[in-house]
N, C-alpha and C positions, 0 to 999 in steps of 0.2 A: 880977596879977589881970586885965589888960588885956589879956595874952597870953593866959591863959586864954579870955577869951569872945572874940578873934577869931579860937582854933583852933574852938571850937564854933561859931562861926560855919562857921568854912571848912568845916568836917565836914557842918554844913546845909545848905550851897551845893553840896557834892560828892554829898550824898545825894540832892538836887534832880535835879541834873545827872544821876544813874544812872540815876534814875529815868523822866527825860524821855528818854534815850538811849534803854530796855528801849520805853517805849510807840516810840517812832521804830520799833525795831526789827522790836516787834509787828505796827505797825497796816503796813511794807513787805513783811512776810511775810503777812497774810491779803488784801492786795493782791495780790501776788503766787498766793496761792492761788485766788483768784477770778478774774485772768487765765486760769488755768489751767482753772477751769471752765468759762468762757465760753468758752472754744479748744474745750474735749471736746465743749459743747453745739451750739456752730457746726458741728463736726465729722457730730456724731449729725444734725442736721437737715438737712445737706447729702447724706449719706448715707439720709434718709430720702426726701430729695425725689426723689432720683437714683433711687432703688429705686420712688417713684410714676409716675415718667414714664417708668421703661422696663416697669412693670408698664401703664399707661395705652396702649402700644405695642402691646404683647403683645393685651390686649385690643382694640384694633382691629384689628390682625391676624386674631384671631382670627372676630370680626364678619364683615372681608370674605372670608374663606375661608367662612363658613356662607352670606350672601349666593351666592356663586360656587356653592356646592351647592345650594343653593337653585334657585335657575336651571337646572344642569343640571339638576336633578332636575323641575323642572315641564317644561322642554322636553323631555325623554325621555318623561314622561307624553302631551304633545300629540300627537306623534307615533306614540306608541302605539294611540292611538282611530282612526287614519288608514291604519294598516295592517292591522287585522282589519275595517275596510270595505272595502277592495280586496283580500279572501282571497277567493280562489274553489277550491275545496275541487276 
């Protein structure tokens, strides 16, 4: 009889044990799975910053190429009013 309840014992201790092993197992794998998000999310916002500051470029870029026209374009005008005064037909 004594035998008896310390194999059910043992069988309750093993099934203890299985079962604290499976959560162990568990909660290293959705560890591991949210490492893995935070890496793709690091990834994506790294990627997205990189794509702001070379779009942020582009648009200054572009600003002072319209500035530079700009310019040309009003000193071509002044100019212009300067030489149909000195036309003498």
């Amino acid at each position: 009889m004594l035998k008896l309840i310390n194999t059910k014992i043992l069988l309750a201790i093993l099934a203890a044990l299985t079962a604290l092993g499976g959560a162990v197992a568990y909660q290293r794998h959705e560890a591991e799975k949210a490492a893995a998000a935070a890496a793709k999310a690091a990834a994506i916002l790294e990627r997205q910053q990189r794509d702001a500051e070379e779009q942020r470029k582009q648009n200054e870029a572009f600003r002072q190429q319209v500035e530079q026209d700009k310019k040309r374009h009003n000193s071509a005008a002044a100019k212009e009013g300067k030489t149909w005064k000195t036309y003498l037909p």
